[in-house]
C-alpha positions in Angstrom: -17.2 -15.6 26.1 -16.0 -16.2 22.9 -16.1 -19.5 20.9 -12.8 -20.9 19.9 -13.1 -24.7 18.5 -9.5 -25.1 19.8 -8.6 -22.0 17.6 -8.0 -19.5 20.6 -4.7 -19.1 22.3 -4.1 -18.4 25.4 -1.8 -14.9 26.4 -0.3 -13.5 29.4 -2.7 -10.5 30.6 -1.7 -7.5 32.0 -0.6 -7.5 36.0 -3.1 -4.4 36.3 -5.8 -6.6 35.2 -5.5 -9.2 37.4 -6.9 -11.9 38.0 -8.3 -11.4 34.2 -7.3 -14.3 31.7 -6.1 -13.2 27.8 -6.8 -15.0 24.7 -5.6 -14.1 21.5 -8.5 -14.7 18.9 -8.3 -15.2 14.8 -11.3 -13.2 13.5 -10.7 -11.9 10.2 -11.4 -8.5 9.1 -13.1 -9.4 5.6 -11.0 -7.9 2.7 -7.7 -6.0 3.2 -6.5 -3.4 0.6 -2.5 -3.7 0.8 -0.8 -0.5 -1.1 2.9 -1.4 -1.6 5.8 0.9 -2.4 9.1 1.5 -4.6 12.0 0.9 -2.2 11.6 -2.4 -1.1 8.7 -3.6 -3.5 8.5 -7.3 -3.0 9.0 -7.5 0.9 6.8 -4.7 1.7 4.5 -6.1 -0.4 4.5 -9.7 0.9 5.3 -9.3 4.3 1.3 -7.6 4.7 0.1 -9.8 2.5 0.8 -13.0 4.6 -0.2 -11.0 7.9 -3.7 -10.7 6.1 -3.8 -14.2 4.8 -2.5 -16.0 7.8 -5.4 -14.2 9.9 -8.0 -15.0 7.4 -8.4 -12.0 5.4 -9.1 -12.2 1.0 -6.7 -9.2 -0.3 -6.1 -7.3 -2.8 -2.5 -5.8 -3.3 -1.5 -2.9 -5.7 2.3 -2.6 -6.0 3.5 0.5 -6.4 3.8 1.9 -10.0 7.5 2.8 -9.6 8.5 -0.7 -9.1 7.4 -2.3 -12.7 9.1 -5.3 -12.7 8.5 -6.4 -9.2 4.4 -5.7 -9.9 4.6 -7.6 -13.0 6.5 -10.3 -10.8 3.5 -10.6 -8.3 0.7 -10.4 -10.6 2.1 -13.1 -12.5 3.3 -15.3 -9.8 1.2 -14.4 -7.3 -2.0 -16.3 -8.6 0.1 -19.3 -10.0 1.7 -20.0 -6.0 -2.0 -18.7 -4.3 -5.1 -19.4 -4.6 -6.7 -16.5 -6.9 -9.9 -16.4 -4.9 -8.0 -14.9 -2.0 -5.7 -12.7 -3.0 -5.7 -10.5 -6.6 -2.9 -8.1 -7.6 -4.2 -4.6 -9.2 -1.6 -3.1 -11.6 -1.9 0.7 -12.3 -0.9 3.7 -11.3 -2.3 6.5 -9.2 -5.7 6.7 -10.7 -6.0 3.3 -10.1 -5.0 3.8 -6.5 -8.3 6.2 -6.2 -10.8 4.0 -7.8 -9.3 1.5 -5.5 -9.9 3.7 -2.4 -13.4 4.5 -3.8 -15.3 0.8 -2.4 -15.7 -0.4 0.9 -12.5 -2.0 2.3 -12.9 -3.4 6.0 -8.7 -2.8 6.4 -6.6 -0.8 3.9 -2.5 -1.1 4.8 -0.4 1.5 3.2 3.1 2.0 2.9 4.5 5.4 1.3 4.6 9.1 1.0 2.7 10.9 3.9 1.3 13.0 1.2 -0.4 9.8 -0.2 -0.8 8.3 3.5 -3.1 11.5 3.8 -5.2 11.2 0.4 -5.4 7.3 1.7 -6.7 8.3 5.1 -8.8 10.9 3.8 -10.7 8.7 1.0 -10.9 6.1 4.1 -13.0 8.0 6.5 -15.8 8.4 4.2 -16.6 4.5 4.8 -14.9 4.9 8.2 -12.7 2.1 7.2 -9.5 1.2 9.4 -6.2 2.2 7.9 -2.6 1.4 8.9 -0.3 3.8 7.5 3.7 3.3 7.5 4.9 6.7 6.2 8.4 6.4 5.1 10.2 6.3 8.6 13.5 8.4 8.6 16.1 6.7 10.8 19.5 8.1 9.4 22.5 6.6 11.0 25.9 8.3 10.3 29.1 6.6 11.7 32.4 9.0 11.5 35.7 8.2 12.6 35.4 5.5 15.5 38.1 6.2 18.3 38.3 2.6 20.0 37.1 -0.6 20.4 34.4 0.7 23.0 32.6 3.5 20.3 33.0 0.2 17.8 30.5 -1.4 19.9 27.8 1.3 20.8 
């Protein structure tokens, strides 16, 4: 049984494990790599970046190269508002992404091109590190010519 200190909280367990008990329990990974992209820089920057943090993590964020202002933005604010010891911001582009994926990460989180998400994974599995990817999800909605109230509301 795991130690908590008060940190552990308890969650509901599955009805096919019955009459099991859940906990949900912080242990940070180490150090997270967070690769950010071009189409919604800051948030999909920030939004992994707290994840990591809040669970304990250090990381280290590269913005994507295609969004210059909003990676000047982080590296210079991000280490006024945070404490630089957890969390540095690596500007560069895609060379610097490989000498990034080079060293030992213990999580690397990814969001961007499947053809990078594969070069990612790829340079990954030679320290068997874990990697979440989030490929560029296609989810095109197209609304034409809406007959009544009813096909307003689907």
């Amino acid at each position: 049984m795991t130690s908590c200190f008060g940190a552990c909280m308890q969650a509901q367990a599955p009805l096919v494990s019955f009459p099991a008990t859940a906990l949900v329990v912080p242990e940070p990974l180490g150090v997270v790599l967070v690769f950010s992209c071009w189409n919604l820089p800051l948030g999909l920057a920030l939004e992994p970046v707290s994840g990591a943090l809040a669970a304990g993590n250090v990381v280290v964020v590269k913005p994507s190269e295609l969004a210059p202002s909003t990676a000047a933005f982080l590296a210079a604010n991000i280490p006024r508002y945070l404490d630089p010891k957890a969390v540095k911001v690596i500007l560069g582009g895609p060379e610097v992404g490989e000498q990034l994926m080079e060293h030992r990460w213990d999580k690397v989180l990814f969001t961007g091109s499947a053809n990078v998400g594969r070069l990612i994974l790829t340079k990954a599995a030679k320290h068997l590190t874990p990697v979440a990817l989030e490929l560029g999800s296609k989810c095109p909605c197209i609304v034409d010519q809406l007959d009544s109230k009813r096909d307003r509301q689907i």
